[in-house]
ROVOPA-896304 format. One record per residue (C-alpha): residue number from 1; residue in one letter; x, y, z negated. Coordinates in nm, 2 decimals. Example, Ala and Ser with C-alpha at 12.3 -4.5 7.8 and 13.67 -1.06 7.14 Angstrom:
<1,A,<1.23,-0.45,-0.78>>
<2,S,<1.37,-0.11,-0.71>>
***
This chain:
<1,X,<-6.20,-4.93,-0.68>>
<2,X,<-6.30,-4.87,-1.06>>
<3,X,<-6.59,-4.74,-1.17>>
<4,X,<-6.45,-4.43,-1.34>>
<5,X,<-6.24,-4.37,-0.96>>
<6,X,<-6.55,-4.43,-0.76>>
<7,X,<-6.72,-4.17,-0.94>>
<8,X,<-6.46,-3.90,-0.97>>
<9,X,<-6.43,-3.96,-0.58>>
<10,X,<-6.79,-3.91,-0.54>>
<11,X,<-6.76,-3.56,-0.73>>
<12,X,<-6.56,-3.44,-0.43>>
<13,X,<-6.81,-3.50,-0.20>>
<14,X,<-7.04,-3.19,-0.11>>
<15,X,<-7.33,-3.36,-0.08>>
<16,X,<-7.34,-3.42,-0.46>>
<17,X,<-7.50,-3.14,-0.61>>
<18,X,<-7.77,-3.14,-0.36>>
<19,X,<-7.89,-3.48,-0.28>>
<20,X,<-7.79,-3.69,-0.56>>
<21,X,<-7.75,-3.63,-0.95>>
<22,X,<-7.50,-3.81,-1.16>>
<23,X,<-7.74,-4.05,-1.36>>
<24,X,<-7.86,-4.16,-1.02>>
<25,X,<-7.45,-4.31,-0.96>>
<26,X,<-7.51,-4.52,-1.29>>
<27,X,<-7.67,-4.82,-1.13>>
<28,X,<-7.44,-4.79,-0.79>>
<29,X,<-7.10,-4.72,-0.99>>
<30,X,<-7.18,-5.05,-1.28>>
<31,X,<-7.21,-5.28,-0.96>>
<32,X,<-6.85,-5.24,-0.90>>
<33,X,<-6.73,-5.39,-1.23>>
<34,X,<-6.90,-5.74,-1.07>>
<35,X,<-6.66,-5.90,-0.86>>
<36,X,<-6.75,-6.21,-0.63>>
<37,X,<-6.75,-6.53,-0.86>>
<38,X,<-6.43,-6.63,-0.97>>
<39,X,<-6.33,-7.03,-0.94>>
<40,X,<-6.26,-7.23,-1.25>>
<41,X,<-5.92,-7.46,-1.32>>
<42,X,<-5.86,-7.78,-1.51>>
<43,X,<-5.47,-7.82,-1.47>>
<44,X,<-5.31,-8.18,-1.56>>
<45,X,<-5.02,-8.00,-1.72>>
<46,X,<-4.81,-8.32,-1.84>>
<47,X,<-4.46,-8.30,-2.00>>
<48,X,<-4.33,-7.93,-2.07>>
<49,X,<-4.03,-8.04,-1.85>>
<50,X,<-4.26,-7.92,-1.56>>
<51,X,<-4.23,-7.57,-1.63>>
<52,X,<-3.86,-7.58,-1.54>>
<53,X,<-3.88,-7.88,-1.30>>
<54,X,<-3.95,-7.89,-0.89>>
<55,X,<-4.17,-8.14,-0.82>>
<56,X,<-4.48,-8.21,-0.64>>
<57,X,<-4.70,-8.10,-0.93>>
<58,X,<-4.54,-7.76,-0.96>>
<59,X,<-4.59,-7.74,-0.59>>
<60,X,<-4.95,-7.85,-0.61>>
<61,X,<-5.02,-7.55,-0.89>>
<62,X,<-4.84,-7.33,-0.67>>
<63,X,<-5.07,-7.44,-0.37>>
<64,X,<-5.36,-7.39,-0.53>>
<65,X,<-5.30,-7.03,-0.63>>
<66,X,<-5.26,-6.94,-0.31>>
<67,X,<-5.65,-7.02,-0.29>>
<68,X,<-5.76,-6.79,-0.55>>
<69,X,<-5.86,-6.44,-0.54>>
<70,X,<-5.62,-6.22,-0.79>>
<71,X,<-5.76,-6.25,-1.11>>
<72,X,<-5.82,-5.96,-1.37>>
<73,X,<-5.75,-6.15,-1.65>>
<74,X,<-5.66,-6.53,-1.73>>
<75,X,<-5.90,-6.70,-1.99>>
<76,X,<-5.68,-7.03,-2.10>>
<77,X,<-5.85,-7.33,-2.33>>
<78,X,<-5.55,-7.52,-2.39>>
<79,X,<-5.49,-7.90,-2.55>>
<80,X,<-5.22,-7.75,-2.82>>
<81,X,<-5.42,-7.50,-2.99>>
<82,X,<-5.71,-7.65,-3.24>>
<83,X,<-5.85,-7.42,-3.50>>
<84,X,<-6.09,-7.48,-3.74>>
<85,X,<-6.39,-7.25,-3.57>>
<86,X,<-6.29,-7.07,-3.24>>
<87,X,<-6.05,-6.82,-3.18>>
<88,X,<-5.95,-6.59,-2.90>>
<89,X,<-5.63,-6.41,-2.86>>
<90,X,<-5.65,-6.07,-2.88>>
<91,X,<-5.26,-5.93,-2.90>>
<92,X,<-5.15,-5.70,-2.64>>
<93,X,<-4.82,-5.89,-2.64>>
<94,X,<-4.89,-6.26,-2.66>>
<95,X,<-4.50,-6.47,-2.73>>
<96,X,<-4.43,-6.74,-2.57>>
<97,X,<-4.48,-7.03,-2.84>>
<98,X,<-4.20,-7.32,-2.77>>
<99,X,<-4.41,-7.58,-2.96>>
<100,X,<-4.21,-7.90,-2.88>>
<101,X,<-3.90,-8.07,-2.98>>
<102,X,<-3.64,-8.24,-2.80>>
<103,X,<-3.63,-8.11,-2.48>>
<104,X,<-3.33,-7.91,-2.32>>
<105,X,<-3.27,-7.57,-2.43>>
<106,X,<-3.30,-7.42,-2.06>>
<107,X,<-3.70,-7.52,-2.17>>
<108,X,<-3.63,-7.35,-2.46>>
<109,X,<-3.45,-7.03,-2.33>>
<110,X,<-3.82,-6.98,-2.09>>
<111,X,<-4.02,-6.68,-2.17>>
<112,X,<-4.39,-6.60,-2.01>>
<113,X,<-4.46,-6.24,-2.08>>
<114,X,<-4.77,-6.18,-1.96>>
<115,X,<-4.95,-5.92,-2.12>>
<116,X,<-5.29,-5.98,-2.34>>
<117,X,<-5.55,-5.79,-2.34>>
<118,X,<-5.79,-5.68,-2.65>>
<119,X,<-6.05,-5.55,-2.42>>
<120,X,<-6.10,-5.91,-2.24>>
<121,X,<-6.07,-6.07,-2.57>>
<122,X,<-6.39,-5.86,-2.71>>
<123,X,<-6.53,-5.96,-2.43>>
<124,X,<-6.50,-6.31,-2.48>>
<125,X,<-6.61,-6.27,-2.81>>
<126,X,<-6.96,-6.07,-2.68>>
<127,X,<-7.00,-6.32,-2.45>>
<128,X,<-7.05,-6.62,-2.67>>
<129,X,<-7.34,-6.61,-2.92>>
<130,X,<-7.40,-6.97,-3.02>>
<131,X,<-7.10,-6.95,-3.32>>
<132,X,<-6.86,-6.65,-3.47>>
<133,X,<-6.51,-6.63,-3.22>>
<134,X,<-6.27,-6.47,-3.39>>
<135,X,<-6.01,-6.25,-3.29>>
<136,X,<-5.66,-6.39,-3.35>>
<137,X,<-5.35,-6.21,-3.32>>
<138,X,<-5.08,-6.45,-3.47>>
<139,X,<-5.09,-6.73,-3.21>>
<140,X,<-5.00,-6.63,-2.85>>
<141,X,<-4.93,-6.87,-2.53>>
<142,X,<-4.85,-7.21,-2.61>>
<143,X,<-4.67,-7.44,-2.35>>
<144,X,<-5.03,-7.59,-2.24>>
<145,X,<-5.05,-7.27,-2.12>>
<146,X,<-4.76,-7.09,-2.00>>
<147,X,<-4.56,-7.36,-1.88>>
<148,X,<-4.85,-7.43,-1.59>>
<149,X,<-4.99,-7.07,-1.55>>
<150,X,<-4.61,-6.95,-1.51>>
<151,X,<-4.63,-7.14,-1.12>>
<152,X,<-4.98,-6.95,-1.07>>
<153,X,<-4.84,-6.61,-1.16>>
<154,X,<-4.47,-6.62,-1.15>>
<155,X,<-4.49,-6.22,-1.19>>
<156,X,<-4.64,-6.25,-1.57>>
<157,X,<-4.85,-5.95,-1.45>>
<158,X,<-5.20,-6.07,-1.49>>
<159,X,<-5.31,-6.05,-1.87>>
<160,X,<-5.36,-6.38,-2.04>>
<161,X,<-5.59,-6.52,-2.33>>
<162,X,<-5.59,-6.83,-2.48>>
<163,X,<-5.92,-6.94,-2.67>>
<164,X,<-5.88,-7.24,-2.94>>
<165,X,<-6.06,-7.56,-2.92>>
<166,X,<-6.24,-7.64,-3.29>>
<167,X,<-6.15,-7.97,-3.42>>
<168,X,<-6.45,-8.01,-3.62>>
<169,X,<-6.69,-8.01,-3.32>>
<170,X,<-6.86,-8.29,-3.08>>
<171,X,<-6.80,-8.31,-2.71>>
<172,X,<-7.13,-8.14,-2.65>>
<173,X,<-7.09,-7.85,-2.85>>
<174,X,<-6.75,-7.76,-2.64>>
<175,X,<-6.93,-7.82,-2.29>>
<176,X,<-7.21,-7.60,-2.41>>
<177,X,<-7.02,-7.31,-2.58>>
<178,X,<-6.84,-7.32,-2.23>>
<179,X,<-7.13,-7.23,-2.02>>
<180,X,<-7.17,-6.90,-2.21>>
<181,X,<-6.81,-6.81,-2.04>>
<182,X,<-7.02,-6.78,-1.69>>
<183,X,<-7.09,-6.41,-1.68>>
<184,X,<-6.71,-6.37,-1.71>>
<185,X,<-6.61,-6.57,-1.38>>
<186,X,<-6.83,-6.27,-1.24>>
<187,X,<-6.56,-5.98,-1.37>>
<188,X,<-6.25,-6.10,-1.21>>
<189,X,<-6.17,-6.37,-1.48>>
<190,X,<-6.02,-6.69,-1.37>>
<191,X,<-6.09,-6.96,-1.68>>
<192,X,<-5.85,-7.24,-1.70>>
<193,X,<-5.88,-7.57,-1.90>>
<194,X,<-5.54,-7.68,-1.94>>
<195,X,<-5.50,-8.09,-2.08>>
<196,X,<-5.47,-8.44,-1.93>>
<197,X,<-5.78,-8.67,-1.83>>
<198,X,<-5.55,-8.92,-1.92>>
<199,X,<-5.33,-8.88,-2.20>>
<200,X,<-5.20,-9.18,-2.41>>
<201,X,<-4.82,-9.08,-2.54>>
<202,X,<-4.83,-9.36,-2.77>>
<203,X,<-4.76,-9.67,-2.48>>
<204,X,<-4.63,-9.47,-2.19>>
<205,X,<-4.44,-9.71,-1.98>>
<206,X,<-4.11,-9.50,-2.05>>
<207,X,<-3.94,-9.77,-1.79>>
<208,X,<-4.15,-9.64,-1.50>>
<209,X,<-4.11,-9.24,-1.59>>
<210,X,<-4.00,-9.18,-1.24>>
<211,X,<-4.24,-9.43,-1.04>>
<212,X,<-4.47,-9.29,-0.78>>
<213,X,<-4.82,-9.26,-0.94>>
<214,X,<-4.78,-9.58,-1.19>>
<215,X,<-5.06,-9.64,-1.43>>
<216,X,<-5.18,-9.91,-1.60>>
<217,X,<-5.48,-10.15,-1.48>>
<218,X,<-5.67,-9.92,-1.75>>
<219,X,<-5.56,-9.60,-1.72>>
<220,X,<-5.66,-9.64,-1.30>>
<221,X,<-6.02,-9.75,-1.42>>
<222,X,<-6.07,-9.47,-1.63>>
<223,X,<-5.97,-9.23,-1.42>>
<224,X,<-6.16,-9.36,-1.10>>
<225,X,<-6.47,-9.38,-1.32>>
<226,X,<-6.38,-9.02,-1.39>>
<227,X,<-6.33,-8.90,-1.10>>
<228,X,<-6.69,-9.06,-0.99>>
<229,X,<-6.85,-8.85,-1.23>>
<230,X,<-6.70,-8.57,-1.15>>
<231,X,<-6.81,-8.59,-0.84>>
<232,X,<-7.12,-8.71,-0.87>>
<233,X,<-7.21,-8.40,-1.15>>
<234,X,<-7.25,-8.69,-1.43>>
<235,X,<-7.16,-8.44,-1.67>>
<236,X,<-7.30,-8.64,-1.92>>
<237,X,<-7.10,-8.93,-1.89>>
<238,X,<-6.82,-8.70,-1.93>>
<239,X,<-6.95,-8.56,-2.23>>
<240,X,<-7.01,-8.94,-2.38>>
<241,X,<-6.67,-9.05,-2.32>>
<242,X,<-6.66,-9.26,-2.63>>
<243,X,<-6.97,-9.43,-2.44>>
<244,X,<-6.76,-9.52,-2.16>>
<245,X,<-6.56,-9.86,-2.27>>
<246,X,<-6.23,-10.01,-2.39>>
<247,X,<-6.11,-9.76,-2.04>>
<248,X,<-6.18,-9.47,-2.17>>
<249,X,<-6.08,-9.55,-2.55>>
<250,X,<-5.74,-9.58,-2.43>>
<251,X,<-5.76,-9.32,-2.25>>
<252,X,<-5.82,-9.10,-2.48>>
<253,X,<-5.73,-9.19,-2.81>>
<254,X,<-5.75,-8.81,-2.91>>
<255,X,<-5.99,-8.56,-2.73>>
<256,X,<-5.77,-8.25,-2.78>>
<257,X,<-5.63,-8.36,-2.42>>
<258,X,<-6.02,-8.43,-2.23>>
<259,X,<-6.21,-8.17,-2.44>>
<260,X,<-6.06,-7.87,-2.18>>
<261,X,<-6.16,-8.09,-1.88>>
<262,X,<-6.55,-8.01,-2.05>>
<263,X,<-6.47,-7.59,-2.04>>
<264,X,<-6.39,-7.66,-1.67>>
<265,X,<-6.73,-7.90,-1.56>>
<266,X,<-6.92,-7.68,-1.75>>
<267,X,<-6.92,-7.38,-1.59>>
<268,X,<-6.99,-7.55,-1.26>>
<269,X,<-7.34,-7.42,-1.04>>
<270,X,<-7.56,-7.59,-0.83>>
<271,X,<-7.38,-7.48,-0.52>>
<272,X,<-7.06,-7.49,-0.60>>
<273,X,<-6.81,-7.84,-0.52>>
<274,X,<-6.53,-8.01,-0.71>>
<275,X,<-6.14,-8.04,-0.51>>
<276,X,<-5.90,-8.24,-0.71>>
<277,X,<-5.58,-8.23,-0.66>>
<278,X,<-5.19,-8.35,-0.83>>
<279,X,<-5.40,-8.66,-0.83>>
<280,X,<-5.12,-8.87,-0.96>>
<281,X,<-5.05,-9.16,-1.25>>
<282,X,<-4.73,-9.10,-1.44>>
<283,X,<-4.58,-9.34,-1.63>>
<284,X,<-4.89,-9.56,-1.69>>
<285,X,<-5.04,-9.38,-1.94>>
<286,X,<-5.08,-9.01,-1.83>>
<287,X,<-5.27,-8.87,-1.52>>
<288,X,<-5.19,-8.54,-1.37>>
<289,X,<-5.52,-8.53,-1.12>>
<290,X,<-5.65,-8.16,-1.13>>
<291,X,<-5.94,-7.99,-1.07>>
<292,X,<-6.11,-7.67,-0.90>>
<293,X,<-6.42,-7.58,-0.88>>
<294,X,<-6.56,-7.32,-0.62>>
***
C-alpha cells in the first residue's frame, strides 16, 4: 500500500479524530515507502544475438528473476553508454537504441518499451553527492541493457533507467560513486551492472563460437582469480585489475566491459553473499559468469 492510500484509508477509520491526529501518521505512513532490501545484478550480457536467441543464458536470466522480489524501478549501468561526467536517464519514454551492426534484422525489428521514469531518475540524482549527475533525455536503453533486462521483464512494465559510466574516471572512483546507490536498493530498486568479466573481441576463437564453455588458458585464470575475489570480498583486487597480471590485461583490454561488475560488488553489506551463475567461457575470449548479490 502507498503512503498517500494508507493514509486516506486511515481517514475512514473512527478512531481518528479521537485517538490519533494526522501529524502523528507521518512517521508510521513514511515507513511504507522502505521496502525490504532489494538484491543487486551483474549480467554477463554477451553478443546482442541473445536477446532473440534460446539458450542456456537466456534461461539462466530468466531463472534468476524468478528469485527477485518485483522491482519498482530498474537502475541499469551498462558497458555501451560512456559519457564524459555521469548521466542518468530521465525520459518517460526511453527508445530502444539498436547500437550494433551486422546482425539480422529480426535483432533489429526488437523493441523494449519499458517506461522511464523522471521521478526515479531525480532520485538517483539526490542520491549521489560525490560529483554533478545529470539528467539526460536523448539517450534511452541501449542493447547492454534491454536485450538482457527483456528476459527479466518480458512485460516491459517495470520503469527502466540507465546511468552512464564516465570515461575519464579510475576504477575506484566508479566502485565508490556506486555505494551511494545503497539507500535506493531500500525503495524497491533493483540495480543492474550489465558487461562481461571477460571481454576481449579482438582474438575470440571465432572457430569455437559454439563449443561448450571454451576459453583460453588466460581467459580461465582470470576469471578463476576473479571469481576468488569475489568470493572472498577482495574488492580491492577487483578494483586494481591492472595489478592483477598479463591474465587480467587480456582480459580486459578496455574497462568499459568490468567497470559495471564494480557498481554490482559495491553495493554489497556485511551480511549479504555472492551466487554466480551462466558461469560459462564462450569462444575463448568472453565469459558470460553472472552475479547476484543478496
Amino acid at each position: 500500500m502507498k503512503r498517500g492510500q494508507f493514509i486516506q484509508y486511515l481517514l475512514t477509520l473512527p478512531i481518528l479524530g479521537g485517538i490519533m491526529q494526522l501529524k502523528d501518521l507521518y512517521p508510521i505512513s513514511q515507513k511504507l515507502d522502505s521496502t525490504p532490501r532489494m538484491p543487486v545484478l551483474f549480467l554477463g550480457h554477451g553478443s546482442p544475438m541473445n536477446a532473440i536467441e534460446e539458450n542456456e543464458f537466456v534461461q539462466g536470466f530468466r531463472t534468476i528473476a524468478q528469485t527477485l522480489p518485483q522491482p519498482t524501478a530498474i537502475l541499469c549501468i551498462s558497458a555501451h553508454w560512456e559519457t564524459k561526467g555521469t548521466l542518468v536517464t530521465a525520459m518517460e519514454k526511453p527508445p530502444t537504441i539498436h547500437d550494433f551492426g551486422g546482425f539480422p534484422d529480426a535483432l533489429f525489428a526488437v523493441q523494449y518499451p519499458a517506461p522511464g521514469s523522471p521521478e526515479w531518475a531525480k532520485q538517483t540524482q539526490s542520491a549521489i553527492t560525490s560529483t554533478t549527475v545529470g539528467l539526460d533525455y536523448t539517450w534511452g536503453l541501449d542493447h547492454g541493457c534491454w536485450s538482457v533486462v527483456k528476459h527479466l521483464y518480458p512485460n516491459a512494465d517495470v520503469p527502466t533507467l540507465q546511468m552512464s559510466l564516465d570515461y575519464t574516471k579510475p576504477p575506484l572512483y566508479h566502485y565508490e560513486l556506486a555505494k551511494q546507490l545503497a539507500s535506493l536498493r531500500r525503495k524497491g530498486v533493483l540495480i543492474v551492472g550489465s558487461g562481461n568479466m571477460v571481454h576481449n573481441l579482438n582474438i575470440l576463437a571465432w572457430d569455437k563460437l559454439n563449443a561448450d564453455n571454451y576459453g583460453y588458458d588466460w581467459a580461465i585464470e582470470a576469471a578463476q582469480k576473479m571469481k576468488q575475489y569475489l568470493q572472498n570480498r577482495q574488492h580491492e583486487s577487483l578494483i586494481n585489475y591492472q595489478q592483477q597480471g598479463k591474465a587480467f590485461q587480456l582480459a580486459i583490454p578496455t574497462p568499459e566491459h568490468y567497470l559495471p561488475l564494480l557498481y554490482t560488488i559495491a553495493l554489497q553489506e556485511e551480511d549479504e553473499s555472492i551466487s554466480l551463475y551462466n558461469d560459462k567461457a564462450v569462444a575463448g575470449s568472453l565469459t558470460m559468469t553472472s552475479v547476484k548479490i543478496s
